[in-house]
C-alpha positions as protocol buffer text, in pm:
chain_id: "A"
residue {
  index: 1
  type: UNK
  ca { x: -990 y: -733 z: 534 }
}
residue {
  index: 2
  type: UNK
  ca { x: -1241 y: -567 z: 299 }
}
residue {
  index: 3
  type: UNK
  ca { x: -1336 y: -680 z: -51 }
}
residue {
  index: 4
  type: UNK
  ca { x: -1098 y: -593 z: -352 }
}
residue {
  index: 5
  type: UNK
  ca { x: -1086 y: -657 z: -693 }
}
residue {
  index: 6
  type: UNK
  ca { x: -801 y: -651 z: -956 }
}
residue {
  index: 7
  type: UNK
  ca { x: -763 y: -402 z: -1215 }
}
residue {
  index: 8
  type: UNK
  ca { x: -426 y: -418 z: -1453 }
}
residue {
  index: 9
  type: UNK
  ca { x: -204 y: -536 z: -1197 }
}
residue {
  index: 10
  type: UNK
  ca { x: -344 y: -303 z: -908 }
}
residue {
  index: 11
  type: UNK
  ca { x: -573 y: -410 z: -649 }
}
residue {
  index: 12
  type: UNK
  ca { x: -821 y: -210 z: -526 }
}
residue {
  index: 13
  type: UNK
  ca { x: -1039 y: -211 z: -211 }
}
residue {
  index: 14
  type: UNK
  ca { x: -1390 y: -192 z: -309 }
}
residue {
  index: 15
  type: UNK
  ca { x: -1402 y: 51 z: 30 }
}
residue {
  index: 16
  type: UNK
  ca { x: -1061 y: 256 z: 197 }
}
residue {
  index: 17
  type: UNK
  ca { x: -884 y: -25 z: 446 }
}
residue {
  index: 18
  type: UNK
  ca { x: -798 y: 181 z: 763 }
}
residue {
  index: 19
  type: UNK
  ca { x: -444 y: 3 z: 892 }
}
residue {
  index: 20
  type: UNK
  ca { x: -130 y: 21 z: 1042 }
}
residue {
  index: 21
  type: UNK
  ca { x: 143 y: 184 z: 827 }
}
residue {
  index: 22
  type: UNK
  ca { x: 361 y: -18 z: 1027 }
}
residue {
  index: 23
  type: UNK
  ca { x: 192 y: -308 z: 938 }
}
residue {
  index: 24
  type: UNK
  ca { x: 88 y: -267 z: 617 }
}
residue {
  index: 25
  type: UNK
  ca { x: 488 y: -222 z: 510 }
}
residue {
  index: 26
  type: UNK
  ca { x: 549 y: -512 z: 743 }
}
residue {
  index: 27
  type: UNK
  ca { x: 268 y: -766 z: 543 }
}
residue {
  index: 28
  type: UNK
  ca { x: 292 y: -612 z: 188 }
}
residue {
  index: 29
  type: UNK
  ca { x: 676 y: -638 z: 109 }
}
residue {
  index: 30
  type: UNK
  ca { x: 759 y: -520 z: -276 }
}
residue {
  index: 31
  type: UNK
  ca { x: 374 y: -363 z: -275 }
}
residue {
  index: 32
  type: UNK
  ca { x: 341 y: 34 z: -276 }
}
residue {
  index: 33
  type: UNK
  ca { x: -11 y: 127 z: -206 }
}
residue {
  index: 34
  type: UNK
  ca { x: -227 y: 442 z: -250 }
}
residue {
  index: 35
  type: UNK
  ca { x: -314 y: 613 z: 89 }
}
residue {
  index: 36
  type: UNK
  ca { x: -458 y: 895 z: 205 }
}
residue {
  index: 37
  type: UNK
  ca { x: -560 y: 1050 z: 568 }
}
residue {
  index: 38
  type: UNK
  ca { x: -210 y: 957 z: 693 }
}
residue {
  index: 39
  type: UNK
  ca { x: -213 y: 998 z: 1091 }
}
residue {
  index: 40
  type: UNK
  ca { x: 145 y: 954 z: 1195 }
}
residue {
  index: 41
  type: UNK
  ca { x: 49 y: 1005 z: 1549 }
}
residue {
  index: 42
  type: UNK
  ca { x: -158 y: 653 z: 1558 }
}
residue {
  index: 43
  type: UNK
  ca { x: 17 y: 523 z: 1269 }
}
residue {
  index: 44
  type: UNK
  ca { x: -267 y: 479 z: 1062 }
}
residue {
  index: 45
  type: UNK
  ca { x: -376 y: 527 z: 677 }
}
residue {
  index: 46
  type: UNK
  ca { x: -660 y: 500 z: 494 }
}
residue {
  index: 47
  type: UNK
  ca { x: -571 y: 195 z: 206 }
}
residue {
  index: 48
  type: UNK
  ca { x: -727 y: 280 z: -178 }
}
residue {
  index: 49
  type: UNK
  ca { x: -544 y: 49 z: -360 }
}
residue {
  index: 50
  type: UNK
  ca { x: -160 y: -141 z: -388 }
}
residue {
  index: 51
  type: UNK
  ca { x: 16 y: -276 z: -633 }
}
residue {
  index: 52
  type: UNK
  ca { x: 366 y: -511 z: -690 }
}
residue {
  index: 53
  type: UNK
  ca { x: 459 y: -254 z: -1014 }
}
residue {
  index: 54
  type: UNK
  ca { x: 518 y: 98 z: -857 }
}
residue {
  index: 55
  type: UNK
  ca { x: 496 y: 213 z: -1241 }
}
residue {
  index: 56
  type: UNK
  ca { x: 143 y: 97 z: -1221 }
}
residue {
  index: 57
  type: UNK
  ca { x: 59 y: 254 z: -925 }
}
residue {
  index: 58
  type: UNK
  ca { x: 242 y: 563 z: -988 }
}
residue {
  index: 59
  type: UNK
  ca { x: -43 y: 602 z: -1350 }
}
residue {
  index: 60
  type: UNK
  ca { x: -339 y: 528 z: -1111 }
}
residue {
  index: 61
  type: UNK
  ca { x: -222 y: 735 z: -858 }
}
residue {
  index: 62
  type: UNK
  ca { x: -481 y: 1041 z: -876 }
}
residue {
  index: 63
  type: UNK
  ca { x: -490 y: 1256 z: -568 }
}
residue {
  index: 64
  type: UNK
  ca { x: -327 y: 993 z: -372 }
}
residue {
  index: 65
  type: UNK
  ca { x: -5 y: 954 z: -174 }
}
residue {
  index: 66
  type: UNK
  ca { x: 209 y: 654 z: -219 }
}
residue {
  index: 67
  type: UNK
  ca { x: 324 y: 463 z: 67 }
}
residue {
  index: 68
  type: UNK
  ca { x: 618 y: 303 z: -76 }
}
residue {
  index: 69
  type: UNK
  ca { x: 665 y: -90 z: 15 }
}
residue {
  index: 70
  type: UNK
  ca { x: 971 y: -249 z: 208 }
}
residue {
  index: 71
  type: UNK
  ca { x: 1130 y: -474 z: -19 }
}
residue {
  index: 72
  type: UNK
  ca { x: 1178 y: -864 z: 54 }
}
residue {
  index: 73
  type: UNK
  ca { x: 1537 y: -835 z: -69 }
}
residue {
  index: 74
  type: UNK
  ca { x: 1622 y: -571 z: 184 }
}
residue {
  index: 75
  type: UNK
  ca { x: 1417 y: -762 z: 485 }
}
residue {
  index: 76
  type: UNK
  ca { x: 1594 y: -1099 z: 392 }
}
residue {
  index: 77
  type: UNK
  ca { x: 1943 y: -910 z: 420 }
}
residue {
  index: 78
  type: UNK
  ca { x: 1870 y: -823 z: 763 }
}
residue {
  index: 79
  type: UNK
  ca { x: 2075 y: -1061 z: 1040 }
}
């Protein structure tokens, strides 16, 4: 994974982290991220940044989309 750093309870990536949406949901549960260049055919985004405080994300958010997080409580329901 590329370098990030940690700004007021967002972290960014110093560079845009090309994943998986499915796996980014899948390995960042309660996280909403910044993303841009969605490809829904591959399943792929381009990462900015992601944060555990959607209100913090939501002031940084720019020009970005927000990829809104799965959340633990809804994943540990699951039987």
């Amino acid at each position: 994974m590329p370098e990030t750093y940690e700004r007021d309870g967002v972290v960014y990536f110093r560079e845009p982290y090309k994943a998986s949406m499915t796996e980014w949901v899948c390995s960042y549960l309660d996280c909403d991220a910044l993303v841009d260049h969605i490809d829904y055919d591959s399943d792929t985004v381009l990462v900015y940044a992601y944060s555990k405080d959607f209100e913090k994300i939501k002031e940084v958010r720019g020009t970005y989309q927000i990829l809104g997080s799965l959340s633990s409580q809804e994943v540990n329901s699951i039987d």
